[in-house]
C-alpha positions in Angstrom: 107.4 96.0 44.6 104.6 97.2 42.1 101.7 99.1 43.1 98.3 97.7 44.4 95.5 97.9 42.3 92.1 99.6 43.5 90.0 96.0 44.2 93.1 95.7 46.5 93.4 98.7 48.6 90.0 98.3 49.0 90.2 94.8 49.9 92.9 95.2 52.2 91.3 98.8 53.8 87.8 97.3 54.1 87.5 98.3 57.7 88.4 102.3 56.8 86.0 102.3 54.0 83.3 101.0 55.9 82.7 102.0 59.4 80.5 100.0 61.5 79.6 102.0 64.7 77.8 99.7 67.4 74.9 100.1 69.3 76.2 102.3 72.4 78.0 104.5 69.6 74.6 105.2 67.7 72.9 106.1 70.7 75.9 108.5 71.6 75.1 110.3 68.4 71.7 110.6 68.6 72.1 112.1 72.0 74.8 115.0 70.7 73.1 115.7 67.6 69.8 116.0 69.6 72.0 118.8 72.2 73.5 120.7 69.3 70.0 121.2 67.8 68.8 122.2 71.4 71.9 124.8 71.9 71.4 126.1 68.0 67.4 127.0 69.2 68.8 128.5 72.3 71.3 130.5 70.6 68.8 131.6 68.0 66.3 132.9 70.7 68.9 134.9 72.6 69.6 136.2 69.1 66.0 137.3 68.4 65.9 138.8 71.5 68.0 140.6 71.3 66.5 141.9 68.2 63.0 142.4 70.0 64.9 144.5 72.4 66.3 147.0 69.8 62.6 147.7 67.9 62.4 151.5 68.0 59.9 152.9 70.0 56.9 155.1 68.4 54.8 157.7 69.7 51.0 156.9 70.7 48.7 159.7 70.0 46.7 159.6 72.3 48.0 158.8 75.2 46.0 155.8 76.9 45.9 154.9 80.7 46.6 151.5 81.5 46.0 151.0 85.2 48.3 152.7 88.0 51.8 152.8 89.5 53.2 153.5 92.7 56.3 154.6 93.4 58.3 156.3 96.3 59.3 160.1 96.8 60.9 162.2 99.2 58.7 163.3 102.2 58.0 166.5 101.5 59.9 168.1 104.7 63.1 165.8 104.0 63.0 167.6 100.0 62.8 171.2 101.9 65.7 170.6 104.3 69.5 170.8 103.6 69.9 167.7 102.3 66.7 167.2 100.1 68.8 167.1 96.9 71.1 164.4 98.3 68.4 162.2 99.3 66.1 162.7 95.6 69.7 161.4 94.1 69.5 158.6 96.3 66.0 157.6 95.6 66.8 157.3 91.9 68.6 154.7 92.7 66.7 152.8 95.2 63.3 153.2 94.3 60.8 150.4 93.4 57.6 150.8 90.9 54.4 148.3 91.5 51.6 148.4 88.7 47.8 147.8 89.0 44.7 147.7 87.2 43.3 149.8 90.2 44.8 152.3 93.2 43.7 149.7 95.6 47.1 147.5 94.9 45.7 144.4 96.5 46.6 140.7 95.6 44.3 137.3 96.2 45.1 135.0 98.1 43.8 131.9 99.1 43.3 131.5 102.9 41.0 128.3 104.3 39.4 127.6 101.3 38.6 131.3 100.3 39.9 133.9 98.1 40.5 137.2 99.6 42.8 140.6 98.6 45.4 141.4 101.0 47.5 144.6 100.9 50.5 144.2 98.6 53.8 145.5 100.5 56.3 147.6 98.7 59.9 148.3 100.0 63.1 150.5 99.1 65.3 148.8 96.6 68.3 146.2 98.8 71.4 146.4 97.5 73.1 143.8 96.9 77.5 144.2 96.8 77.7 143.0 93.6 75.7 146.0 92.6 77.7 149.1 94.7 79.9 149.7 91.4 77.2 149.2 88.8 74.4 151.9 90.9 77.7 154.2 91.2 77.0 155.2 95.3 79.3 157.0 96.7 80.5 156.8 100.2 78.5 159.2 101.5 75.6 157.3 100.3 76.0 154.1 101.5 76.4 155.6 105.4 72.3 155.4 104.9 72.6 151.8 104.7 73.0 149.3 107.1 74.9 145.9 106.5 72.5 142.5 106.7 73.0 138.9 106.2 69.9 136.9 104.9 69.6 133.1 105.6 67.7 130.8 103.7 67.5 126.9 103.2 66.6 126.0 99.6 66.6 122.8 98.0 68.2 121.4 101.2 71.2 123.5 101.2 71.9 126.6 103.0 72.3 130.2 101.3 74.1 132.7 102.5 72.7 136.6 101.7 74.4 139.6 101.8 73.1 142.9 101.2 72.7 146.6 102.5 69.3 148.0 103.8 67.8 151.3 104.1 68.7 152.5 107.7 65.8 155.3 107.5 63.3 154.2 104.8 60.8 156.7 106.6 62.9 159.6 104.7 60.6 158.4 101.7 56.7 157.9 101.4 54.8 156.3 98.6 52.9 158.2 95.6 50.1 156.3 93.7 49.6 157.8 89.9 47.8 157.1 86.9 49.8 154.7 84.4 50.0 157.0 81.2 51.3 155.1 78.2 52.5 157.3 75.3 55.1 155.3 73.4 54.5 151.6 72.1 57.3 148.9 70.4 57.6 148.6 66.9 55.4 145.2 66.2 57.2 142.5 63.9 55.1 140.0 63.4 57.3 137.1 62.1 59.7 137.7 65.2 57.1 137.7 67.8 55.9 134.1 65.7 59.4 132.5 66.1 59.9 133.6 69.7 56.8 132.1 70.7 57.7 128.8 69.2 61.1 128.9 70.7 59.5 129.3 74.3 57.5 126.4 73.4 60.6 124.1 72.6 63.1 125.6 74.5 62.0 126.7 77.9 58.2 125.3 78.2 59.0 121.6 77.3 60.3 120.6 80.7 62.7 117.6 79.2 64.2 120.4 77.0 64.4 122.7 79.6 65.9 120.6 82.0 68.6 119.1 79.2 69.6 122.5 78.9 70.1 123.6 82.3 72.6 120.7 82.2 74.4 121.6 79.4 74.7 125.1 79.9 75.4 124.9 84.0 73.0 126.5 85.5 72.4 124.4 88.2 74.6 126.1 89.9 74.5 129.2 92.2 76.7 131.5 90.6 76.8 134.6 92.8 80.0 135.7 94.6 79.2 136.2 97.9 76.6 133.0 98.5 78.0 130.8 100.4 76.6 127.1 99.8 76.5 124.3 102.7 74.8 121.1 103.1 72.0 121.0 105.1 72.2 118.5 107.6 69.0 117.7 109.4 70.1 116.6 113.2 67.2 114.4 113.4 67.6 112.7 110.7 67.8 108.9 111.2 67.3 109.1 115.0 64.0 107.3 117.0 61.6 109.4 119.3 63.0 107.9 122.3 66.6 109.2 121.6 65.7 112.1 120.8 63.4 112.7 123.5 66.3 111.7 125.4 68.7 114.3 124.3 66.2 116.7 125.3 
């Protein structure tokens, strides 16, 4: 038997040298090389993140006022009892802080065709159980709370909450206080550049956005303690006279 020359081999193993992908199969590729490109630009912005995150701060001399906050503290005859240092440990852990341009802390809203302010509302910090171990309270602490389950219908489904409420938010009153900025992030220009076209493609394109949701599951609820049900509508599919019937 001799050996085949090379017009042969090739002759004979035209269909491996030349690959002939159909229709359906170009499509296909299109479609995975366009995901890869949109998972590299979403791996490169958590990336620069990441690196936005970890500029070093510097000082700002002056100080400039930007605005105000407001924040709890511990009524001033709860801080002079027995148990005013156990409830100012508490509060670091609960407490909320709400910004504004002035101490009136209003929003607008629209109401019959007008724009008015209303009063913003500011609670105590819910806890959630997933957050018990990460907030470090002990059990002393959460005896304050009391135990609440929170139902909601979203997206026609049915969403169990679980969390753990203040039992005696009153312990606490809020503080209004000028918003005194001393320390400013280190600006990179180039990385602030790139971020900003990465939020264009990546999260402000809505196609991208919503091919990426997809890929990277996160159409899903992913908390441990929700638990998800179909909403079914019991009037669905039923005339007015049945159901006036039923009633």
């Amino acid at each position: 038997m001799g050996f085949a020359t090379t017009e042969e081999y090739i002759f004979n193993n035209w269909e491996d040298q030349i690959r002939i992908r159909s229709k359906r199969r170009r499509k296909r590729d299109i479609i995975e090389g366009q995901d890869k490109k949109l998972i590299r630009l979403f791996r490169e912005d958590r990336e620069l993140r990441k690196r936005h995150r970890e500029l070093p701060m510097i000082d700002l001399v002056p100080p400039i006022q930007r605005g105000y906050k407001r924040y709890f503290i511990v009524r001033e005859d709860v801080r002079r009892s027995k148990q005013g240092v156990f409830y100012e440990n508490l509060l670091r852990k609960i407490n909320t802080t709400q910004y504004s341009p002035t101490k009136e802390f209003k929003k607008k809203k629209k109401r019959l065709g007008r724009r008015i302010y209303e009063e913003r509302n500011q609670e105590l910090k819910v806890i959630y159980p997933y957050e018990i171990n990460k907030l470090k309270l002990t059990p002393q602490e959460m005896l304050c709370f009391t135990f609440k389950i929170k139902i909601e219908v979203k997206f026609k489904k049915i969403y169990q909450r679980q969390y753990f409420e203040m039992t005696e938010p009153w312990r606490y009153v809020l503080r209004i206080r000028p918003n005194m900025i001393d320390k400013v992030k280190t600006h990179d220009e180039e990385l602030e550049q790139r971020l900003a076209e990465l939020n264009h493609k990546v999260y402000r394109n809505k196609l991208n956005y919503a091919r990426l949701s997809k890929l990277r599951d996160w159409g899903y609820d992913h908390w441990g303690d929700t638990e998800k049900q179909k909403y079914d509508n019991p009037l669905r599919n039923k005339s007015l006279h049945r159901i006036l019937e039923e009633c």
